[in-house]
C-alpha positions in Angstrom: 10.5 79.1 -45.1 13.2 79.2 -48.0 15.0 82.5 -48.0 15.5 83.8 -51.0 18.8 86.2 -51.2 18.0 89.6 -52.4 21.1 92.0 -52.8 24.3 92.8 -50.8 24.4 96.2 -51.2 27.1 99.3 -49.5 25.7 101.0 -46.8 25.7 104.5 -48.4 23.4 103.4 -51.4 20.4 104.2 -49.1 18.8 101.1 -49.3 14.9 101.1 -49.0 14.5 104.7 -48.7 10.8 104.6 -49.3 10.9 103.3 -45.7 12.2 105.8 -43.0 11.5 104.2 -40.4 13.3 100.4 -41.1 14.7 99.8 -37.7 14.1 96.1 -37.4 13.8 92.9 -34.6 17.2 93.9 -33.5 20.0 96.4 -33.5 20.0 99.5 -36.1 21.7 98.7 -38.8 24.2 101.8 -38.4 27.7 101.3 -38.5 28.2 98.7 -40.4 30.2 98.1 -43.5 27.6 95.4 -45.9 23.7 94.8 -46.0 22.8 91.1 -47.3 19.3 91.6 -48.0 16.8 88.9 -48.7 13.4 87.8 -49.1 11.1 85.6 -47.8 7.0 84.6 -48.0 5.0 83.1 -45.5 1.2 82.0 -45.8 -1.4 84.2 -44.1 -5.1 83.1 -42.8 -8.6 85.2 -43.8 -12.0 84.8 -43.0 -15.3 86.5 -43.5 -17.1 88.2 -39.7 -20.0 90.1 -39.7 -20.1 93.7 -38.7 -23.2 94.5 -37.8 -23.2 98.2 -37.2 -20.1 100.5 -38.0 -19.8 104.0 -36.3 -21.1 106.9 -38.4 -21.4 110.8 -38.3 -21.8 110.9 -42.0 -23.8 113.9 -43.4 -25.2 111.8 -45.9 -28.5 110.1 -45.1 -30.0 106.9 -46.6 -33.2 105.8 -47.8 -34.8 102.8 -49.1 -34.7 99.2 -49.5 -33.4 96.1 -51.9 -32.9 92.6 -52.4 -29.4 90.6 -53.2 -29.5 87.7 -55.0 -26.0 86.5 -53.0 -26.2 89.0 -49.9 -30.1 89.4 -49.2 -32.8 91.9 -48.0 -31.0 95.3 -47.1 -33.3 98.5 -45.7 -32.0 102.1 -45.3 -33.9 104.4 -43.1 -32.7 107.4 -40.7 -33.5 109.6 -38.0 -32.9 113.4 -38.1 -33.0 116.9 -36.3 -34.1 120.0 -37.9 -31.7 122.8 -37.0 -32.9 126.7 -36.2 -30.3 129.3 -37.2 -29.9 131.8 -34.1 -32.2 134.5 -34.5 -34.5 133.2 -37.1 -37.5 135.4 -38.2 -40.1 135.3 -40.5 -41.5 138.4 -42.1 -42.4 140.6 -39.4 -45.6 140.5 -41.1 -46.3 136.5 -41.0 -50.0 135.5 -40.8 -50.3 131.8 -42.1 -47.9 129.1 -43.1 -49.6 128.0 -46.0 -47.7 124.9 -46.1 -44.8 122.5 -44.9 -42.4 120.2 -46.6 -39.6 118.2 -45.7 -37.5 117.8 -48.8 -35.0 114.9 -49.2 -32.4 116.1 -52.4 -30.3 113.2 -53.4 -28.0 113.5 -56.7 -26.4 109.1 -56.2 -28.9 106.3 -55.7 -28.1 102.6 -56.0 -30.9 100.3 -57.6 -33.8 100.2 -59.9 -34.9 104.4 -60.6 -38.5 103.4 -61.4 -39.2 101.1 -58.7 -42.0 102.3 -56.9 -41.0 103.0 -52.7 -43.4 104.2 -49.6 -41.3 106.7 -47.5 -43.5 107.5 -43.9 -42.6 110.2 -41.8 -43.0 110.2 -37.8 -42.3 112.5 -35.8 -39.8 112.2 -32.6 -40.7 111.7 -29.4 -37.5 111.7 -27.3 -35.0 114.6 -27.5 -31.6 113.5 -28.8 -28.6 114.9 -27.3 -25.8 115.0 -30.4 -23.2 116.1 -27.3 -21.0 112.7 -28.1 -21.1 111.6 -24.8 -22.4 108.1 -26.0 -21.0 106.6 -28.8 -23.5 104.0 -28.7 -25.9 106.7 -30.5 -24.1 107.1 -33.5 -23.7 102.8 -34.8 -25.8 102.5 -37.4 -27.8 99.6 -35.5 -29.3 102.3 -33.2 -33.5 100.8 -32.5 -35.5 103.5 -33.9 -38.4 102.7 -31.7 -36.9 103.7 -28.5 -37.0 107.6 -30.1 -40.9 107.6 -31.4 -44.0 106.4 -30.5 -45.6 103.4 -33.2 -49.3 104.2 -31.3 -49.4 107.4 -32.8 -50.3 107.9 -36.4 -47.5 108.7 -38.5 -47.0 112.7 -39.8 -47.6 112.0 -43.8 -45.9 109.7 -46.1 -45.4 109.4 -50.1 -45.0 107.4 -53.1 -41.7 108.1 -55.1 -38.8 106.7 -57.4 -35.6 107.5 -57.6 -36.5 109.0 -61.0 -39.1 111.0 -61.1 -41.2 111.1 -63.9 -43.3 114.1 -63.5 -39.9 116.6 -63.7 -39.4 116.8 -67.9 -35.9 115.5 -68.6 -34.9 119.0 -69.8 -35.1 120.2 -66.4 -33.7 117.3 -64.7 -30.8 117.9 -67.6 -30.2 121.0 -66.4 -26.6 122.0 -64.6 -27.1 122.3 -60.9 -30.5 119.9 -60.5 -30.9 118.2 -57.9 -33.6 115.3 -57.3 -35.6 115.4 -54.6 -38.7 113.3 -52.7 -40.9 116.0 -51.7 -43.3 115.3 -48.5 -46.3 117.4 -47.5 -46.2 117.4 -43.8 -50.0 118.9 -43.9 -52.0 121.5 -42.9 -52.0 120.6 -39.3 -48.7 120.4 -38.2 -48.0 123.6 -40.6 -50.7 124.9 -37.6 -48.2 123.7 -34.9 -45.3 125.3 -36.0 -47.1 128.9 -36.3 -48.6 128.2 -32.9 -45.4 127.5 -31.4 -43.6 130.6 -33.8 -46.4 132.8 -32.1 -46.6 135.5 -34.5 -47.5 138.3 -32.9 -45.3 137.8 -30.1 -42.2 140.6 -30.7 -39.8 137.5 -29.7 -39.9 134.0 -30.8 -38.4 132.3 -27.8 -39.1 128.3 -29.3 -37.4 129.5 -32.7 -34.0 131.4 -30.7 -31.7 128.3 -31.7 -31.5 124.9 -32.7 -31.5 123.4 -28.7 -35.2 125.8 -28.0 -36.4 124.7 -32.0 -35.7 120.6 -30.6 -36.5 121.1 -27.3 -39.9 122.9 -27.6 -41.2 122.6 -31.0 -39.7 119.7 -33.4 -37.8 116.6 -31.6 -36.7 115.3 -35.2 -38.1 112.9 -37.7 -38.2 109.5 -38.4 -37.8 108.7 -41.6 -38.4 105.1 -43.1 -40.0 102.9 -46.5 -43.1 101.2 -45.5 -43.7 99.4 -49.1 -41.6 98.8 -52.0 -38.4 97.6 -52.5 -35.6 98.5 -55.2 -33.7 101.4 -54.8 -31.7 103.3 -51.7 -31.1 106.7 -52.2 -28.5 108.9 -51.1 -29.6 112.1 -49.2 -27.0 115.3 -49.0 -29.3 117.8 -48.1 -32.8 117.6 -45.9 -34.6 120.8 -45.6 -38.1 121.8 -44.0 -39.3 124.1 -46.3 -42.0 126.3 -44.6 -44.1 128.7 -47.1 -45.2 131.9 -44.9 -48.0 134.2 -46.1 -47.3 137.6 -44.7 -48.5 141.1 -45.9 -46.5 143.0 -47.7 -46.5 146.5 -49.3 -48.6 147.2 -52.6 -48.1 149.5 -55.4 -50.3 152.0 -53.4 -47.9 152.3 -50.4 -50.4 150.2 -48.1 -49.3 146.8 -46.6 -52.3 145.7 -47.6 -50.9 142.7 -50.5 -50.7 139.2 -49.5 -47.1 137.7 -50.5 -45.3 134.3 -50.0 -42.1 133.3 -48.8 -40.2 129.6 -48.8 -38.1 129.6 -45.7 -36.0 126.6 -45.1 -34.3 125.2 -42.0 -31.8 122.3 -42.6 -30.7 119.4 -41.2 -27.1 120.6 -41.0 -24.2 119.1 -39.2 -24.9 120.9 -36.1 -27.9 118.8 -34.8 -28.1 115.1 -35.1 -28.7 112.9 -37.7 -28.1 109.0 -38.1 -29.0 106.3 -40.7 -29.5 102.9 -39.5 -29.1 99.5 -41.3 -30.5 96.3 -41.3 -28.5 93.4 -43.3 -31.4 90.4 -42.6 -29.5 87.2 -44.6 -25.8 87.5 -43.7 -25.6 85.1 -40.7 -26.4 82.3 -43.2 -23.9 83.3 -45.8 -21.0 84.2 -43.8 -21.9 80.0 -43.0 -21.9 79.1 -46.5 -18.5 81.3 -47.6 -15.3 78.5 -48.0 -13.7 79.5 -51.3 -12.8 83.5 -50.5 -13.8 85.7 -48.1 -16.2 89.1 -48.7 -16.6 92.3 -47.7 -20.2 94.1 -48.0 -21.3 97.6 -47.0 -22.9 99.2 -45.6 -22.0 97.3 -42.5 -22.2 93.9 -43.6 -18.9 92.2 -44.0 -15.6 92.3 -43.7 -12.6 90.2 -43.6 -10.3 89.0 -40.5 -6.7 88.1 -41.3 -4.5 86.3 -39.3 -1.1 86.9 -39.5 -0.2 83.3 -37.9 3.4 83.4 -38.9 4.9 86.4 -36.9 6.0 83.9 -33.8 8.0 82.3 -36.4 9.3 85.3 -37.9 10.2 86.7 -34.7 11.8 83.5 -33.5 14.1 83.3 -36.7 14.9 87.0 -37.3 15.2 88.2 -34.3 18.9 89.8 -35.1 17.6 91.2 -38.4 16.1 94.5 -39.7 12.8 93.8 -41.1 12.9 96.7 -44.4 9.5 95.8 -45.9 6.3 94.0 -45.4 3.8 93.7 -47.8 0.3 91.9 -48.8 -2.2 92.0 -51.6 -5.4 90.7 -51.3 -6.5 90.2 -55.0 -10.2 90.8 -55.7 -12.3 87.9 -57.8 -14.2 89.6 -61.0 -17.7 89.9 -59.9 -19.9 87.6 -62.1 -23.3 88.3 -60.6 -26.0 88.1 -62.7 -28.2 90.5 -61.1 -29.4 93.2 -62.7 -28.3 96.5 -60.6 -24.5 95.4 -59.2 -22.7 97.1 -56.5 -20.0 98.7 -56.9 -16.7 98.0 -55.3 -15.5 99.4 -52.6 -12.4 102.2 -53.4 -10.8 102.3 -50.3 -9.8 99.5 -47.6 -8.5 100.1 -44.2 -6.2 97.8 -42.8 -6.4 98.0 -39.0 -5.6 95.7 -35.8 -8.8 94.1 -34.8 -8.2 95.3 -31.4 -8.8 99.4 -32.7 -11.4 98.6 -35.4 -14.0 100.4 -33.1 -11.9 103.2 -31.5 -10.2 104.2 -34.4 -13.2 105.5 -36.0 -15.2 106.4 -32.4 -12.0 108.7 -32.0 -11.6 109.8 -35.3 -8.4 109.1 -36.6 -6.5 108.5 -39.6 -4.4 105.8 -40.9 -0.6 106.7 -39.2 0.9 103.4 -41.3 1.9 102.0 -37.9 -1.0 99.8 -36.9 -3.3 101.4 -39.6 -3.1 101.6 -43.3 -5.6 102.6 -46.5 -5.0 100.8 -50.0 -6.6 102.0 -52.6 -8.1 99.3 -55.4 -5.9 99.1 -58.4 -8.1 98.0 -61.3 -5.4 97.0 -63.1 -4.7 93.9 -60.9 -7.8 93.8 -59.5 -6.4 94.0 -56.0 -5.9 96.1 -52.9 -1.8 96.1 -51.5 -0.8 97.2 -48.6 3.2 98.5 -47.8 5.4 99.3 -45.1 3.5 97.1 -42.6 7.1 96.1 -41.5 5.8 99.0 -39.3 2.9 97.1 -38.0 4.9 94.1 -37.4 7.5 96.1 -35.4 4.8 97.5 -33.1 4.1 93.9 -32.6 7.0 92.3 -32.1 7.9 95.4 -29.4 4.8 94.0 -27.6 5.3 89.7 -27.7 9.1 90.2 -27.0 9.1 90.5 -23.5 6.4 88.3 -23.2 8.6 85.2 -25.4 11.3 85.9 -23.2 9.9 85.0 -20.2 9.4 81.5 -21.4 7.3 79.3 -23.1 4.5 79.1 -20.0 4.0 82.7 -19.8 4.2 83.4 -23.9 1.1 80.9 -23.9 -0.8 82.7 -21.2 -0.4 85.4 -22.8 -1.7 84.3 -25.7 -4.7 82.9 -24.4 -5.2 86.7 -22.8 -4.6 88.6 -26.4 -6.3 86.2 -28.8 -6.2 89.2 -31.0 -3.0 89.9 -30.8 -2.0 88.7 -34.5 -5.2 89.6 -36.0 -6.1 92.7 -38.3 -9.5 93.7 -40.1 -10.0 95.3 -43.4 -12.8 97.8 -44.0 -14.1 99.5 -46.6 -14.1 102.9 -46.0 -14.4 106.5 -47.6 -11.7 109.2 -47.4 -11.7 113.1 -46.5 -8.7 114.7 -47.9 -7.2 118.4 -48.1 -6.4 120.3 -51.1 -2.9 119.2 -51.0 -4.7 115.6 -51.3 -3.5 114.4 -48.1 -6.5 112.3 -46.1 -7.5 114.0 -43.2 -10.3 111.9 -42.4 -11.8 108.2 -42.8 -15.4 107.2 -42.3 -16.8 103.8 -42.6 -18.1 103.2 -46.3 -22.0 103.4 -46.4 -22.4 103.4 -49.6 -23.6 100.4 -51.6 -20.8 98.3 -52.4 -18.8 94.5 -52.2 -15.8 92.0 -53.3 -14.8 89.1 -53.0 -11.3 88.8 -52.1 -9.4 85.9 -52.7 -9.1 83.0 -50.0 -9.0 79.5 -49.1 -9.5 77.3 -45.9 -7.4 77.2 -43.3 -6.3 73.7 -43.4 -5.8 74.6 -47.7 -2.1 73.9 -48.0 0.0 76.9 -47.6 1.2 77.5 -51.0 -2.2 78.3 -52.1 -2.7 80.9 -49.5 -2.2 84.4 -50.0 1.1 85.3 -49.1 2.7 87.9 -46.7 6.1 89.3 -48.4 9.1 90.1 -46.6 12.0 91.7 -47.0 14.5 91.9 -44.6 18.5 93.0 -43.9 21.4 90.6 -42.0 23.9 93.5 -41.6 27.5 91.9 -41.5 30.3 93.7 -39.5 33.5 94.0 -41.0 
């Protein structure tokens, strides 16, 4: 690569402060009198992988179903746990419980909001134990069957929209609504639950916590669209509402006056809950893909990059100070004709393809050494990523001692760590404090894409995208 000079600057000007940490390839550059910087580009490679299931703990549930005209079917369905609140009691009073509802309150949906959808409810089954012990549990390509029985008829199910049409727009107007799919779980298992709250019992042993509620009354639901196709919701809150008819004190001073109470039990971040996701037509695209690369959520795609030039980089500056790294990935306009587009994703995370697993199994956050986030920047329709001189570093510390061994060994040991110069980005979504600082990074599951800009790998290099470097050649006086 041409070098391109870049300053000669005096020690004490503090050159690339943004950068505290800018100790490069070889020595510090302390002591010395002069810093020739330069700058450099070298040609990196991307491709399009499928990711099939991404790790989640999300409390947002989703529901429902659609079809891409470039990415295909997509389906959206979930399993969940209904948690009981230590102590819980009905009125002391309780004689009936009228009826049971598990209600799904969404405020976001992606799609059509009058197409019509099917939801079915089944109950679970199998206990499942949200202890964390198996991460296995919590990828969003979990097989629902393996939880509930198919044999047995399903618990209710329900024709809805994402808009619903029977709620007067005043209402649905109104500051604080929330839209919800409503589901009548019936008479009978309204039975079950007051059978198993045995009311005139002076303790309610199956209703003491959330492990007796699971364990001995309600495993969880299954929740899933049977018919339809156009819309996916997205669920904050599920609650089993359970209206209880008890007797309750009259004008006279008798309890002799039937009354009504909604109680509701939640499915709150104590028990489990999990969506899972089936992309049906990607294998065939990712095929098809030769003029950029894509990511899709939720789960989907992402992109691979190879950062094929760092032998050469280490080879040639191995005396230098590497100050800065960067990369943009620009993003092609999205000119879809469909009718409902996605959106695009806000947040990328740029990891080593090695961690892209463990890093959101163990829940951590970017620490710009082999993980960064870039937010999209509208205005050049691309996502940049800085200070990956870091990343590089941590690289370099690891195929050093291997290069030095000679040229035998370095290949071995490149045949071991095929990964070694490879990173993924994701799309992801970001938890942050009130200072504004992230605290915590989830996999995106929300409906979105891009395009990213890309060419083949045999494309010449000019016309791929480009990793910039700058870096320092102190001189010693």
């Amino acid at each position: 690569m041409k070098c391109k000079f870049f300053a000669v600057l005096a020690i004490s000007t503090a050159l690339f402060s943004c950068d505290d940490q800018t100790e490069g390839i070889g020595q510090s550059v302390a002591e010395k009198d002069k810093i020739e910087a330069f700058s450099d580009s070298y040609p990196i490679d991307t491709r399009t992988d499928l990711l099939n299931s991404v790790y989640s703990r999300s409390s947002i549930a989703y529901l429902g179903k659609y079809t891409d005209e470039l990415f295909g079917e997509f389906s959206a369905e979930f399993l969940t746990q209904i948690n009981c609140p230590e102590e819980f009691i009905f009125p002391e009073t309780t004689f009936d419980f009228t009826e049971v509802t598990l209600d799904l309150y969404y405020s976001e949906y992606f799609g059509d909001s009058l197409a019509t959808m099917r939801v079915q409810i089944d109950t679970l089954d199998t206990v499942i134990k949200d202890d964390g012990s198996d991460p296995k549990l919590y990828y969003t390509n979990f097989d629902p069957s393996q939880y509930y029985d198919e044999s047995v008829p399903h618990l209710a199910i329900k024709d809805y929209a994402a808009y619903d049409k029977s709620v007067s727009d005043s209402l649905q107007s109104t500051s604080g609504y929330l839209p919800r799919v409503s589901i009548d779980l019936g008479k009978n298992f309204a039975q079950h639950l007051l059978t198993a709250y045995d009311k005139d019992a002076k303790t309610h042993p199956n209703f003491a916590d959330a492990e007796a509620f699971i364990n001995n009354v309600l495993k969880g639901f299954y929740v899933h669209v049977t018919s339809g196709e156009g819309s996916v919701l997205y669920i904050e809150d599920i609650y089993l509402n359970i209206t209880a008819a008890y007797m309750a004190e009259s004008s006279s001073g008798e309890v002799d006056s039937v009354a009504y109470t909604v109680v509701p039990m939640a499915a709150s971040k104590e028990v489990f809950m999990s969506t899972n996701f089936q992309n049906k037509d990607l294998e065939s695209l990712k095929e098809e893909i030769s003029d950029g690369t894509y990511l899709k959520t939720p789960a989907g795609l992402y992109t691979e990059v190879t950062l094929g030039a760092l032998e050469d980089i280490y080879r040639e500056h191995k005396t230098d100070t590497l100050n800065a790294i960067n990369i943009t990935f620009p993003k092609y306009r999205d000119i879809s004709n469909g009718q409902y587009k996605m959106g695009t994703p806000s947040n990328l995370l740029l990891v080593r393809k090695s961690e892209m697993y463990s890093f959101f199994e163990e829940g951590q956050v970017p620490d710009t050494q082999t993980s960064f986030l870039s937010s999209y920047d509208s205005s050049s329709n691309a996502y940049t990523f800085n200070s990956l001189n870091r990343l590089v570093r941590t690289i370099f510390s690891e195929i050093g001692p291997e290069i030095d061994k000679g040229e035998d060994a370095w290949n071995q040991w490149k045949q071991d760590n095929p990964d070694w110069n490879k990173v993924v980005l994701i799309p992801v979504t970001l938890e942050t404090d009130s200072q504004g600082s992230t605290i915590g990074v989830e996999n995106d599951l929300s409906v979105n894409a891009a395009k990213l800009y890309g060419v083949a790998e045999d494309a010449p290099e000019s016309e791929k995208i480009q990793m910039e470097v700058i870096f320092t050649h102190p001189e010693i006086k």
